[in-house]
N, C-alpha and C positions, 0 to 999 in steps of 0.2 A: 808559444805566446805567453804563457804564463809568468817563464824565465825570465823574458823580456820585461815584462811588466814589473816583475821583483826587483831587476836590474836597474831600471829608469824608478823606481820608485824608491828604491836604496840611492840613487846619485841625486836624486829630486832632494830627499830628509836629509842628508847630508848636506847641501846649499842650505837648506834650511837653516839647520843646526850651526852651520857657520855664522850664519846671518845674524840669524838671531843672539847668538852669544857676541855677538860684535856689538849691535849696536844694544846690547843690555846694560854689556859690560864697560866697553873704551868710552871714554870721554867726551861728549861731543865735538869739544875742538880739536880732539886727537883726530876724530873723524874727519872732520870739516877741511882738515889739513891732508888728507890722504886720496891716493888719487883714486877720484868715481864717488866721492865721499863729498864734494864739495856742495852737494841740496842741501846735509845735512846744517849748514851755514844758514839757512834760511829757514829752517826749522827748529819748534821749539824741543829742548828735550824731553817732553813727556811724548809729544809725538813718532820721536827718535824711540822711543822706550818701549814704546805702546806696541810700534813696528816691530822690533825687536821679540816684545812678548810675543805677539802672532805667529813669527817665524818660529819660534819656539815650537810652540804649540801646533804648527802647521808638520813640523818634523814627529812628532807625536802622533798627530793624527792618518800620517799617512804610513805610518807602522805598527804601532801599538792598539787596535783595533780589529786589524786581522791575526797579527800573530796572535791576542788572547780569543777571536774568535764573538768579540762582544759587538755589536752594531759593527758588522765590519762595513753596511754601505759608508762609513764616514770616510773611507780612502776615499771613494769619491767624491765624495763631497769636496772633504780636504782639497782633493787635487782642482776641483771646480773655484775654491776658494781662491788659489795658487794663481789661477788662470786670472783672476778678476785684481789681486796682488800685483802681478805683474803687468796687465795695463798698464794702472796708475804705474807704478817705476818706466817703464817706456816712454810714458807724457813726461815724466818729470825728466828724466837725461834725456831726451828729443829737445827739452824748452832750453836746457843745458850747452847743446852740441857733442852731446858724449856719446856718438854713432855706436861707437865699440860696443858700449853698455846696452845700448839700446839692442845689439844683435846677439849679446848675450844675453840679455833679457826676454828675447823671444824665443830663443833654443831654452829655455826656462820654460816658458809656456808652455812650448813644443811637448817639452816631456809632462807636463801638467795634464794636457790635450789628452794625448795618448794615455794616462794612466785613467784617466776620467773616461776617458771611448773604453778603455780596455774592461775596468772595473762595474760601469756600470753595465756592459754589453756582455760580448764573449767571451771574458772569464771572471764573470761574475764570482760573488763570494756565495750568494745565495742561492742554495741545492733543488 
């Protein structure tokens, strides 16, 4: 179970990590023009930005917590965080028509769920 957990929490900060360097770094209208990218057309870029920081930060906190051993309940959190993240993206590519996104955005959750059931239950961090 534990494996498991490291495993979906390592593919989870990795999305993240993508994420968030995407929409930190590209352009909004780089984005706005790419496909799954098209909200970003209706948003402003500090909200584009802000998203981006969190995903940053979301890949951070769902790793670097436990590996130093420092408040490791923040994986879960983080991962509760993810879960509440990915709503919002769901409503927004549903209001879209971007089904696809939408279904990858819940196997996102999916593994948010599980790392949050995992972390704060059964294998907990705390002895």
């Amino acid at each position: 179970m534990n494996l498991g957990l490291w495993i979906a929490t390592g593919l989870l900060a990795a999305v993240a990590l993508a994420g968030g360097i995407t929409k930190l770094f590209v352009p909004k209208a780089r984005l706005a023009a790419a496909p799954g990218g098209e909200w970003t057309a209706g948003a402003s870029v500090g909200f584009v930005k802000t998203l981006g920081a969190l995903e940053l930060l979301a890949a951070i906190g769902l790793i670097l917590p436990a590996v130093v051993n420092i408040a490791p309940v923040m994986v879960p959190i983080t991962a509760v965080c993810w879960v509440l993240l990915m709503v919002g993206a769901m409503i927004t590519h549903a209001r879209l028509g971007q089904h696809r996104l939408v279904v990858l955005n819940l196997a996102y959750l999916a593994l948010a769920a599980f790392i949050a059931w995992g972390r704060f239950g059964p294998e907990s961090f705390v002895a």
